[in-house]
N, C-alpha and C positions, 0 to 999 in steps of 0.2 A: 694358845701361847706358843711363840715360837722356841725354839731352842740357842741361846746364845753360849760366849764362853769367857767367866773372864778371869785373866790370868794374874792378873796382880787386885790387890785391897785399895781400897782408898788411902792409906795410908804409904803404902807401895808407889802409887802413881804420885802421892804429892813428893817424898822424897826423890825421886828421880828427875822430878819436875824443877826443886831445887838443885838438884846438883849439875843440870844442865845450865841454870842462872850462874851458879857459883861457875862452871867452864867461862861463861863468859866477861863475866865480870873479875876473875882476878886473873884465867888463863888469854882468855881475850882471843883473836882471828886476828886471822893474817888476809888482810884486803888492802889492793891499794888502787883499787878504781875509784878516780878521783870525784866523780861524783858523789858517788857513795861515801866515800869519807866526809866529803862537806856536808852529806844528808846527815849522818849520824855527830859530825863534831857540832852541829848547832842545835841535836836534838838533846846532846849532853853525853856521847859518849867521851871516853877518852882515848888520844892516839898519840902512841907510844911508836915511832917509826914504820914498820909496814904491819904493826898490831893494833888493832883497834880494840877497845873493853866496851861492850854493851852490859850499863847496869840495870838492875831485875828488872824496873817500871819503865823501861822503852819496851821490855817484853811482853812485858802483862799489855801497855798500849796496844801494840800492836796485836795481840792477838783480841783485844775485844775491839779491833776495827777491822779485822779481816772478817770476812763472811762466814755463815759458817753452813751455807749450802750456796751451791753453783750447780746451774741448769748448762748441758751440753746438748746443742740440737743438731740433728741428723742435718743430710745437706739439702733436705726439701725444703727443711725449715721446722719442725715437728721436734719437739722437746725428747729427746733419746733416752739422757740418764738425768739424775738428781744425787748430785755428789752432796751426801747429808746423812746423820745419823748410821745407819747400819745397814742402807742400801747396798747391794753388790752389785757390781757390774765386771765381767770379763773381756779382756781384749787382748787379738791374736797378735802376734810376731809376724811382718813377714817378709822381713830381710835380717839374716844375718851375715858374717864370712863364709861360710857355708851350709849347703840346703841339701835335706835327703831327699832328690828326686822321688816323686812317689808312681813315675813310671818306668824308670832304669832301675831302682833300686841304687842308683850310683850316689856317693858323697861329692860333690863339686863344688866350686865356685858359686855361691848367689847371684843371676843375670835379673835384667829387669824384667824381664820375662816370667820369672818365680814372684815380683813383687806381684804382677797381675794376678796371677794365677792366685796366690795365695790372700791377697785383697776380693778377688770373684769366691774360693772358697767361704771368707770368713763372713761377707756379704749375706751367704746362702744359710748360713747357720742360725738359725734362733738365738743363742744361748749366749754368742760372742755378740759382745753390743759392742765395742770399738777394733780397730785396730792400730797400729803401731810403725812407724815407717821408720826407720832407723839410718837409712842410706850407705849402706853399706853394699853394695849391688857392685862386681868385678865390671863391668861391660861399660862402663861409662869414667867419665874423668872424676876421680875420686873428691875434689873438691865440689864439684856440683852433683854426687850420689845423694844426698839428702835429698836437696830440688828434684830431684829425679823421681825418687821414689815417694815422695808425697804428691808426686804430678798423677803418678798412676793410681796411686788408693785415691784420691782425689776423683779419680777416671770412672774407675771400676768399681766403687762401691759407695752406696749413700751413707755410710752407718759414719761417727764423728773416729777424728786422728788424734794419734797421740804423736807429734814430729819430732825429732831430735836434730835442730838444725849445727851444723859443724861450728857456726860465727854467726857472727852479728849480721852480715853481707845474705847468707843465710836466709837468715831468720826474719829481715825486711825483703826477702823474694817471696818468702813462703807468705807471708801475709797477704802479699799479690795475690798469690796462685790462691789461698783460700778464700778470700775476701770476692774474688772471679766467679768460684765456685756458686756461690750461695746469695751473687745478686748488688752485691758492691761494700765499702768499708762502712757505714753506716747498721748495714742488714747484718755482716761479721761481728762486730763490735756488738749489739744488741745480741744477736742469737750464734753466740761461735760452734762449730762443728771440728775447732779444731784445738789440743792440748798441747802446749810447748813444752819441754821439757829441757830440764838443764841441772847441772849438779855440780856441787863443788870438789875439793879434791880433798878425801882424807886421812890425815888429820885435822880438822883447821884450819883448813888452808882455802881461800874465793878466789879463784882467777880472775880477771881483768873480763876476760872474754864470756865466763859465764854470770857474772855479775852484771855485765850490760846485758845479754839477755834478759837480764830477769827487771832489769830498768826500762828497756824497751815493753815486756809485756807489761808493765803495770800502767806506763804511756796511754798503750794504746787498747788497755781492758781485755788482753788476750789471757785467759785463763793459763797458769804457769803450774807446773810439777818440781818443785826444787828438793833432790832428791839426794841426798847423799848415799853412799856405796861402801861399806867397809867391811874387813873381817878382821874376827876377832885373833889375837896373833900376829896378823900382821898390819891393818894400817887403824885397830882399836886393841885396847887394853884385854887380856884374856878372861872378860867379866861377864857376865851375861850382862849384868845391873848397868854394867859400864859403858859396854857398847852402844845401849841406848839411851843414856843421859849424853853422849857424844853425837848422836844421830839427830837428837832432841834440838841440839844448840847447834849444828852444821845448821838445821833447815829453820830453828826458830830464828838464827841470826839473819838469816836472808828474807826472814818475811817483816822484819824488823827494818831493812832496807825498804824494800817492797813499798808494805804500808808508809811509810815517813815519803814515798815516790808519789805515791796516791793513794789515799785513806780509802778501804775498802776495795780497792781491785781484788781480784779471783785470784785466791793464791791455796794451791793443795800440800797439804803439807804430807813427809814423809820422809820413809828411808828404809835404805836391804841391808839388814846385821846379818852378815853372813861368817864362816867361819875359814879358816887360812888348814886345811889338810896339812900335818905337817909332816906326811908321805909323799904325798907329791907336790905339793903345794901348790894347790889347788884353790881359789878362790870356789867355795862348793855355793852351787844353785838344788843341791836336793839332800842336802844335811837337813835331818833334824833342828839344830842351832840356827839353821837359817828359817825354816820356817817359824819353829819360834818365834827367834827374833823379830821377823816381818809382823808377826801378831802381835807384838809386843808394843810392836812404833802403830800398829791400829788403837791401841788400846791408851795410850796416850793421845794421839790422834783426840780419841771421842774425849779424853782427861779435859783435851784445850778447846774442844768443840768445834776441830775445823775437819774440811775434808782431806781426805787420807789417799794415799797412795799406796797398792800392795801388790804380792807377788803372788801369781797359781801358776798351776800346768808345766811346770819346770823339771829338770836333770839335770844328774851330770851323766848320766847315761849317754853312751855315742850313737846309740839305734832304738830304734821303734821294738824297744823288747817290755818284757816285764819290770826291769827295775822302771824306766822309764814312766811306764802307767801308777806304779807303785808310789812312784816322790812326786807324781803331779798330783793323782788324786790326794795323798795326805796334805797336800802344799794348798790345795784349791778344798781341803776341808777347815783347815786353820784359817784358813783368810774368810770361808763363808761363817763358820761360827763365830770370830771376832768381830765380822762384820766391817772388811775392811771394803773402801767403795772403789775405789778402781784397781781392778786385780789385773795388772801388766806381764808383758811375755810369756803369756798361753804360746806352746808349741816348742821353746828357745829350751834346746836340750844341751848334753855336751858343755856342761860350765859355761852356756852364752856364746857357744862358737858354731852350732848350728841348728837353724829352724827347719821343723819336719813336721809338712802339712798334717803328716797323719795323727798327729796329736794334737793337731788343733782340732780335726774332725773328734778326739775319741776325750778331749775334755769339754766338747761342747757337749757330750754325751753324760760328762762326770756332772758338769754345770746342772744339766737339766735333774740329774739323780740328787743332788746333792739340795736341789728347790724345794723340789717334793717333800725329801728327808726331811726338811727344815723347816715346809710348811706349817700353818697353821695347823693345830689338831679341833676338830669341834667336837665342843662337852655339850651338849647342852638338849634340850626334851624329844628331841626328833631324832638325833641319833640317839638317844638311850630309852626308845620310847617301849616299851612292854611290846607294844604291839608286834616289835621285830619278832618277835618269838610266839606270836599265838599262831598254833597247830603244829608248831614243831614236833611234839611228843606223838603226833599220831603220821606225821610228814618224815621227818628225819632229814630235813636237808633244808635249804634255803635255795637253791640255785632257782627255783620258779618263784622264787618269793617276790611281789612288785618292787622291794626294796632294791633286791638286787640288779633287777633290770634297771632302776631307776640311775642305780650312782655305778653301775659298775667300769663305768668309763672314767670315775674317777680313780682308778687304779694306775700308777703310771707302768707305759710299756716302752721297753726298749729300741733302737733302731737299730742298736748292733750286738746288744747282748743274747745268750741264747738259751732257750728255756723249754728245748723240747726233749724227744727223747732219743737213745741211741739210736735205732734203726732211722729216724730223718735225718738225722745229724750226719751217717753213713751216705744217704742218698743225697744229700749235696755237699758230699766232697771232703767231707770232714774240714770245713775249711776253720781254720783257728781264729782267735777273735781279731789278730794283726792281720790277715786276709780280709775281713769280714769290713774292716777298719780303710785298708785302701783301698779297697774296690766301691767301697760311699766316697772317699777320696777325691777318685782319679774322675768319677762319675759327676759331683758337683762341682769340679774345675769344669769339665769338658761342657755343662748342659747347664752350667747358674748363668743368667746372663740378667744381669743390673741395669737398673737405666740410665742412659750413658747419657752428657752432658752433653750441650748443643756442639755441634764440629765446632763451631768460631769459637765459642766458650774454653774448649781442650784446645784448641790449636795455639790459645792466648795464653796458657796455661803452660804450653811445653816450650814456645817460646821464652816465656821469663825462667824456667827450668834450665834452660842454656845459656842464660843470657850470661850466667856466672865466669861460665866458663870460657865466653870471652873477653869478657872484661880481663881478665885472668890470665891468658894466653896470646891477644896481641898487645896489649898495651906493655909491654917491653920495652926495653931501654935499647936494645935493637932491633929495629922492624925487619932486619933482613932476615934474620934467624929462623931456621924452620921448626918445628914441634912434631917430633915422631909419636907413635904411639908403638907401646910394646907390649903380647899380652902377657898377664899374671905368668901363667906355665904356656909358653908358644910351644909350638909345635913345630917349630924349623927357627932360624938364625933372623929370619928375613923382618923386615923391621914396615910397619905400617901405618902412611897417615892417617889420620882420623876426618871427618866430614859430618856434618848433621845431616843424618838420613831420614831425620824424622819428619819432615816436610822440608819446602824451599830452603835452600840458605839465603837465598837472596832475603825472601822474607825477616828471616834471623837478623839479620847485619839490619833490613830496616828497623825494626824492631830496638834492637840495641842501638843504635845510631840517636833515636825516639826518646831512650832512657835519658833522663835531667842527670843522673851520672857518669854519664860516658860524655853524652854531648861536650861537658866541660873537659875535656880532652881534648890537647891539641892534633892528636894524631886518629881522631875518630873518621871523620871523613876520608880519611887520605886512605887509611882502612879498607873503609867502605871501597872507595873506588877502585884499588887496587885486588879485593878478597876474588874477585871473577877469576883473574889472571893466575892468581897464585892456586885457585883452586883446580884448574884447570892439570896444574904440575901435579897433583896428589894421586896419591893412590886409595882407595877403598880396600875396609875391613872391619867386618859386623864383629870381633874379637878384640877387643881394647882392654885395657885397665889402667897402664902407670905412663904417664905421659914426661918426658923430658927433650929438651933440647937434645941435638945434632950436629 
């Protein structure tokens, strides 16, 4: 029997479960994506200016029409995870604002460079079954960093994504770029390798922007994470009980859109009740309250029988120290004992401002410990059999026993914890367990090598990747206008164009040119013809970030 945990009674979870009906039925959401409103004012809610009130029975529909397992397959095509019941699965970070180099020891900027590196780490790992593309990467034009950074986990590693596209514009490239990946929209739709993510704002509140989202994945069958974010203090009630009857109706109200979009599309439900420090004020990612909390929206989760979204391997620690190891492993033992299925932002330390490979290597390590722990125990004639013990009284020991030889590899062994004695420990260096930690690190960046999609496959892949950014940047109301790039922290005055170095431009502009939405632009060709000339004038600079006119 395995070991589970649970935190509230039956009686617990139904009243929370009502008082998140009662939010929306008398307090109601604030949406005014006009599809959405038309979805719901014909399925019988009421709207009241920019509030919409969903009463109880579109909720109870809609969750006995939502699934309540979803298959996510790897990019070969091979079923990865089963988002159901009290499966776990862990997935790493690997963009934030910033990244603790685990060669320099330095704090910097996140480049795309770290997304590699840290998509090839998490790749190599056992333990992490997905990863996490956030786009947030300094080196690139910050409206197409999502594109960016899903182009590269996409690249470098087969395991399925979890994307956070910025829009809508977004979020139909990403579908390109994965739909590329894995063989065309038909093969995507059928066996997805990738998770869209979107969340509202709270209190109550649905943006325009992330509400299409979430219209668009139900469209077109892409498995969705609608996740709200709040702490307790400041954008929820100071309640434990409260916070997640609030978390309940942000994400049960959008799957209520959702389904009424398309009856039975993959919708994961979820939400991080975290807690508002009111020392620093802090939105905390390694409070106790937050982990909690996270457990708490699992346990509802399984109340309403759908798949769950959670949180491990987290801080607010700013370094690779002890508290660190300390709030991810408690964080990534509450999320495996409730049993919550996609445990998000392994490595994202620092209250979510930066990812640090080295904690993605040392919770794959917590993952694998925490399996074991949680394993199955076996009762039954063969392990309790008499026989383990005949000759022991004249033996004294078991170590030649055939028993022992037989299972004793079922003992789990560590890769970086350490279990010998002082004099070895001396002879290699006394090295501590955050030594121990990057130096597996720096070694499975430098030596995992994935297998990489076909060149025309990624080349098509990093085209539509760009393709954002210019749609974006000459389609302008004056074509004469130049666009400098400036970096984040320069390092002199001097001011630098930008250029796609990633392959041809020429290719780029055909490519874009190709696109059925630019085409429809009167100024696309003219574009086109003109880009030689003008590119000709530029300057090169592998250092970008914030892009404005001149």
């Amino acid at each position: 029997m395995k070991p589970t945990l649970h935190l509230l009674s039956g009686e617990e979870r139904e009243a929370i479960a009502e008082a998140a009906h009662n939010l929306l039925d008398r307090i109601g959401v604030r949406l005014t994506e006009p599809e959405a409103r038309e979805l719901l004012r014909r399925a019988g809610a009421r709207i009241e200016g920019d509030r919409v009130f969903i009463p109880p029975h579109l909720i109870v529909q809609a969750v006995e029409c939502a699934p309540s397992a979803i298959s996510i397959f790897a990019r070969h095509g091979g079923e990865a995870m089963r988002l159901e019941g009290r499966n776990i699965y862990y997935g790493a970070h690997t963009d934030a604002p910033d990244v603790l180099d685990p060669f320099t020891r330095e704090r910097r900027p996140c480049l795309k460079q770290d997304v590699i590196g840290n998509a090839v780490l998490a790749d190599s790992l056992p333990n992490i079954h997905f990863i996490t593309a956030s786009g947030l990467t300094a080196d690139c034009p910050p409206e197409i960093a999502d594109r960016v950074s899903l182009a590269q986990c996409l690249q470098h590693s087969t395991k399925p994504v979890l994307t956070m596209p910025i829009s809508l514009d977004s979020l139909r490239d990403m579908r390109e770029m994965a739909a590329l990946a894995v063989g065309g929209d038909s093969a995507l739709r059928a066996r997805s390798n990738v998770i869209v993510y979107a969340e509202p704002v709270s209190p109550l509140l649905h943006p325009d922007e992330s509400i299409g989202k979430l219209l668009y994945c139900a469209e077109h069958g892409l498995p969705v994470a609608y996740v709200p974010y709040a702490a307790m203090g400041g954008t929820a009630p100071q309640s434990q009980a409260a916070i997640i009857a609030q978390l309940c109706a942000e994400s049960l109200s959008a799957l209520v859109v959702h389904q009424l979009k398309r009856p039975g599309a993959p919708f994961i439900f979820g939400g991080m009740a975290s807690v508002m420090d009111m020392k620093t004020t802090v939105f905390s990612y390694g409070a106790p309250e937050f982990q909690l909390g996270n457990s708490l929206m699992a346990e509802m989760a399984h109340y309403f029988e759908l798949p769950n979204f959670g949180t491990g391997g987290t801080s607010d620690s700013q370094t690779f120290d002890g508290q660190a190891i300390l709030e991810a492993a408690s964080s990534c033992m509450m999320a495996s004992l409730v049993g919550a299925n996609l445990i998000h932002d392994v490595g994202l330390l620092g209250s979510a401002t930066v990812v640090m490979p080295e904690m993605i290597a040392a919770t794959d390590e917590i993952a694998a410990m925490l399996s074991h722990l949680f394993g199955a125990v076996a009762v039954d004639a063969d392990s309790l059999s008499l026989n383990l013990f005949a000759g022991v009284e004249t033996r004294g020991e078991f170590v030649t026993h055939p028993y022992t030889l037989e299972h004793m590899r079922d003992v789990w062994y560590s890769q970086l914890l350490y279990r010998g004695g002082d004099k070895e420990w001396a002879d290699s260096e006394r090295l501590a367990f955050e030594s121990r930690v990057n130096t597996r690190t720096r070694a499975l960046i430098e030596q995992h090598q994935p297998p990489l999609l076909p060149a025309d496959t990624a080349e098509c892949i990093e085209r539509i990747a760009l393709r954002g950014a210019l749609r974006e940047r000459f389609l302008n109301p004056n074509p004469a206008q130049e666009l400098a790039f400036e970096p984040l922290r320069p390092q002199s005055s001097q001011r630098f164009l930008w250029v796609f170095s990633v392959f041809s431009v020429n290719s780029v502009v055909k490519s874009l040119v190709a696109d059925s939405h630019f085409c429809n632009s009167s100024v696309g060709l003219s574009m086109y013809q003109n880009f030689e000339v003008r590119l000709s004038a530029w300057k090169i600079s592998s250092t970008c970030a914030t892009v404005r006119p001149r």
